[in-house]
Each structure stands twice: as structure tokens, then as C-alpha cells.
C-alpha positions as CSV (number, residue, x, y, z in Angstrom):
1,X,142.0,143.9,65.9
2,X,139.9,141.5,67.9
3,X,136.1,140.9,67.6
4,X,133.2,141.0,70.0
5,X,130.1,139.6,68.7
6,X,126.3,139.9,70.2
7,X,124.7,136.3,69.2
8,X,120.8,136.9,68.5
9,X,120.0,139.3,65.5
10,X,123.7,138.6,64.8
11,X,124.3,135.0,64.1
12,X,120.6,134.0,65.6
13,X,117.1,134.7,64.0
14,X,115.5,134.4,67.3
15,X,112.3,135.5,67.7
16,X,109.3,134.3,70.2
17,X,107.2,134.8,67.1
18,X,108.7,132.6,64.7
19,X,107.2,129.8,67.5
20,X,104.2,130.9,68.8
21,X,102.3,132.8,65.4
22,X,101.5,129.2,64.7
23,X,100.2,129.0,68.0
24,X,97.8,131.8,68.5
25,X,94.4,131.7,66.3
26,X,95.2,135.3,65.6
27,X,98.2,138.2,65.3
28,X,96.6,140.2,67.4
29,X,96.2,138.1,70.6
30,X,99.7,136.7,69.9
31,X,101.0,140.5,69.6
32,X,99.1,140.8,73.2
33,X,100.3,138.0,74.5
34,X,104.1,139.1,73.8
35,X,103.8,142.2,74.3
36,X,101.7,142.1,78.1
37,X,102.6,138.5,79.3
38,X,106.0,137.2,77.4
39,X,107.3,140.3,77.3
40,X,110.7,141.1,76.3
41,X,111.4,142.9,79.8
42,X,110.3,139.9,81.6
43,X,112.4,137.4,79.0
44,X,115.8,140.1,79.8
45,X,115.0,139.0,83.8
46,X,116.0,135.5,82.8
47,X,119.1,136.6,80.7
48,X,120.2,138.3,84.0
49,X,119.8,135.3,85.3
50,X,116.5,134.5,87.0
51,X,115.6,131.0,86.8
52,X,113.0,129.9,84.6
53,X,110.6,128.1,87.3
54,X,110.7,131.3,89.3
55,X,109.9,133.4,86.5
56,X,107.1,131.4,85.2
57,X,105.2,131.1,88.6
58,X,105.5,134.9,89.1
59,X,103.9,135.4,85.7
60,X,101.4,132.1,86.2
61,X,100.2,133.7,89.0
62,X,99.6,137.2,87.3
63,X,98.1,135.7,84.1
64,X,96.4,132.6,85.2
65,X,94.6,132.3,82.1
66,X,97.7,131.7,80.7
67,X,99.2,129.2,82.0
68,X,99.7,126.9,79.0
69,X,101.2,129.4,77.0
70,X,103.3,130.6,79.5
71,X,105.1,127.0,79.7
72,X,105.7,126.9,76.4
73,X,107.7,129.7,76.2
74,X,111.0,128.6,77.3
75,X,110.2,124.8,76.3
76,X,110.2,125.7,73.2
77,X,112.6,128.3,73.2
78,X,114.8,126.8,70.6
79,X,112.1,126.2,68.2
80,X,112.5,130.2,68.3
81,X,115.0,130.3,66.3
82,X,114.0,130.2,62.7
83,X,117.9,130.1,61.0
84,X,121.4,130.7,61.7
85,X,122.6,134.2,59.2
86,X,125.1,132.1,57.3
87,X,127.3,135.1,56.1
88,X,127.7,135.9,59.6
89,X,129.2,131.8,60.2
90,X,131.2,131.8,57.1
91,X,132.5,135.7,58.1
92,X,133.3,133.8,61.7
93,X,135.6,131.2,59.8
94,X,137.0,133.7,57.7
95,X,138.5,135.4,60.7
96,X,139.3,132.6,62.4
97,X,141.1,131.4,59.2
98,X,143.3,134.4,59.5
99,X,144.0,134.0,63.4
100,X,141.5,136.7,64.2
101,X,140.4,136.2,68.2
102,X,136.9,136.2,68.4
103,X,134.9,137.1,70.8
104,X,130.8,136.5,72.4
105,X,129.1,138.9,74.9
106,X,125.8,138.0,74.7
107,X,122.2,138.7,76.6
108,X,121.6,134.7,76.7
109,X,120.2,132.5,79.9
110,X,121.8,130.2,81.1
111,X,119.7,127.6,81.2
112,X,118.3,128.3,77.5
113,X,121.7,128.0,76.4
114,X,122.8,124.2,77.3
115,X,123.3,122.1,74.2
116,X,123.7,125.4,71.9
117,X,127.4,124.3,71.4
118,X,126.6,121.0,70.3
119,X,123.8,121.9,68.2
120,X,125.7,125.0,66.6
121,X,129.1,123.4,65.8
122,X,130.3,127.4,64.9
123,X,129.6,128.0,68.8
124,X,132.9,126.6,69.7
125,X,135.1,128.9,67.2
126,X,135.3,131.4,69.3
127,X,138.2,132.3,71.6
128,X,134.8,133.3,74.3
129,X,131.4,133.2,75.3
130,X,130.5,135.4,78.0
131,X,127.0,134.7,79.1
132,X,124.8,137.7,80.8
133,X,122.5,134.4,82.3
134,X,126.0,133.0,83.5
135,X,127.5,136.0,85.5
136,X,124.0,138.0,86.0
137,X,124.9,140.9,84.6
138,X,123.1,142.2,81.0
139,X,123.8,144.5,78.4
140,X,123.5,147.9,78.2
141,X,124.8,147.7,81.9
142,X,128.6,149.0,81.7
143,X,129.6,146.4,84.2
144,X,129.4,143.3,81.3
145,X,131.5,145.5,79.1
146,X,134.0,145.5,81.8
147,X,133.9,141.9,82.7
148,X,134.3,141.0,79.0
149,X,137.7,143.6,78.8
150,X,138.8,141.7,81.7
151,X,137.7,138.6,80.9
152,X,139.2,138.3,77.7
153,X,142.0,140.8,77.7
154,X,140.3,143.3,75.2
155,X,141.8,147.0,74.7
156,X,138.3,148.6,73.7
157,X,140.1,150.8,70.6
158,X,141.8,147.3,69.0
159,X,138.2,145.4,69.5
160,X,135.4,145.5,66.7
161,X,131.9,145.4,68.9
162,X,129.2,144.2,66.4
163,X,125.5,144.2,67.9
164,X,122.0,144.5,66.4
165,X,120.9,146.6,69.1
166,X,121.6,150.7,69.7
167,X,121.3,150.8,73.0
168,X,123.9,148.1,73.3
169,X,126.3,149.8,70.8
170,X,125.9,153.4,72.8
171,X,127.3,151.3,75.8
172,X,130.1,150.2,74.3
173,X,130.9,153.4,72.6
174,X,131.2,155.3,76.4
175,X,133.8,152.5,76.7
176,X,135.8,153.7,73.3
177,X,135.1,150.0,72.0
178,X,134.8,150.1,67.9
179,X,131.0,149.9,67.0
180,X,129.7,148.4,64.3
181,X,125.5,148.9,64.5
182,X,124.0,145.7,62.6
183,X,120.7,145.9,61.6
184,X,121.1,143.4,58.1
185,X,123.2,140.2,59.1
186,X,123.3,140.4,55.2
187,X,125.8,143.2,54.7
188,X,128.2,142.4,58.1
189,X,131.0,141.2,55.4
190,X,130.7,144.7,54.0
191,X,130.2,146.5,57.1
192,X,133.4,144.2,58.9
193,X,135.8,144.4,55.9
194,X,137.9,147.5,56.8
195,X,139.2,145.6,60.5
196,X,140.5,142.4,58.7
197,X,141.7,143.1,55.2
């Protein structure tokens, strides 16, 4: 078996809230704010690939009372992440221990990710980090399923796809990949077991 791991919700606990609910003087205008302005269709146009500048002046210029807020989105973009899941990490070195090839296919920017592999030492475990931001291409789209096949020389029934998302999971499924739906980075040990022992 080989492993193909999403990143956020996985071994991230990214969220724009975890930055900005100290920001906003209440939930309810930072819930607008995300929801209408920050929103996470806008935020999957830069893991396509859109550049950051372009996106904020598009949105700047819809949301000019906004403009602050706006900026600090992606400046502080790493302060979004509250933690790393540690039983995902240690399940990472784990495989690795055992010679497992692991794989990344993740729906990441580009330019958000610079300095992740110096920060996050685990980063460079892997055997592969395939980027959407870096080949502008995004989950659920079947074409970033194929790259990654290519790319690292998967067979879809000998490859564990783990991903917190079910849209992302139904993808891979049409595909014949092996799913694993994670919605409690807690339990992956439990819910990975099976492949590797």
C-alpha cells in the first residue's frame, strides 16, 4: 500500500477563524465577513492558483469598506493555523518507519505555502507534495487525481486516500483509489491500521 494524504483538517487545524475571531468585536460580523467577503470559494481561487495581489484588489474593490481586513487575510495566513494533529505526525513516522511511501495532494497556494517545510520539519517525510496552487488544478477536479497517479506512480487500488472532505473522497472513489473519510484527526491510527499492520 502507499498513502495519499490531504494536509488541512488532516495534519493542519487551519481555520480563518482561529485568526480573525480575535479580530472582529463580534461572531456575527466575523461569520459575515467569512462567509460574504473571505469566503471559502474566493480563498479555493488562490489554491488554483490566483495570485494573492490580484485576488485582494478584485475583492478591495467590491468591499471597499473592507480593505483592512481584506489584507490581513493572507498576511496572516499562518497565524490560521491553531496546531498541527500530532497523531497524524507520529502516524506519518510510523509509516515512514516501516518504508511506507507517503504521499501529499493538497488544495494549498502556492505562495501561502513557502517556509511550510522549514517550519513543519514532518513536511519533508514525505516521498511528495503535490500542490493545487503549484500546478493550478484543485480537488474535487479529476484532473489533480490523475496528475498525482502520474506524478508519483500510484495504482489507485494499492493507494490509501485519506481527506477530511466528502466531496474530495467521492472524487477519488470514481478513480477506485482506497478512501478513508476523516472527520476526527484523533481516530486516523484506528481508521489507517488495517493498510499497514
Amino acid at each position: 500500500m502507499k498513502f495519499l494524504f490531504d494536509l488541512g483538517g488532516i495534519f493542519f487545524d487551519w481555520n480563518p477563524k482561529h485568526y480573525y475571531q480575535s479580530f472582529f468585536s463580534s461572531v456575527d460580523e466575523m461569520d459575515f465577513f467569512l462567509t460574504n467577503v473571505c469566503s471559502d470559494e474566493w480563498n479555493a481561487q488562490q489554491d488554483r492558483g490566483r495570485l494573492i495581489k490580484d485576488a485582494e484588489y478584485e475583492l478591495i474593490n467590491k468591499f471597499p469598506q473592507y480593505d483592512k481586513e481584506i489584507k490581513m487575510y493572507y498576511a496572516n495566513h499562518r497565524n490560521m493555523i491553531k496546531t498541527t494533529f500530532q497523531c497524524s505526525v507520529e502516524l506519518l513516522l510510523d509509516l515512514k518507519s516501516k518504508n511506507f511511501l507517503c504521499y501529499v495532494l493538497s488544495n494549498w497556494s502556492e505562495e501561502t505555502f513557502v517556509g511550510m517545510l522549514d517550519d513543519y520539519p514532518f513536511l519533508n517525510k514525505f516521498d511528495g507534495l503535490l500542490l493545487s496552487g503549484e500546478v493550478k488544478l484543485i480537488k474535487p477536479e479529476i484532473a489533480i487525481y490523475e496528475l498525482a497517479i502520474s506524478k508519483f506512480n500510484l495504482t489507485p487500488e494499492e493507494t490509501v486516500f485519506v481527506d477530511d472532505k466528502k466531496e474530495n473522497i467521492e472524487a477519488a472513489k470514481k478513480l477506485n483509489f482506497v478512501t478513508v473519510h476523516l472527520t476526527d484527526p484523533n481516530k486516523i491510527k484506528v481508521k489507517l491500521e488495517k493498510y499497514f499492520n
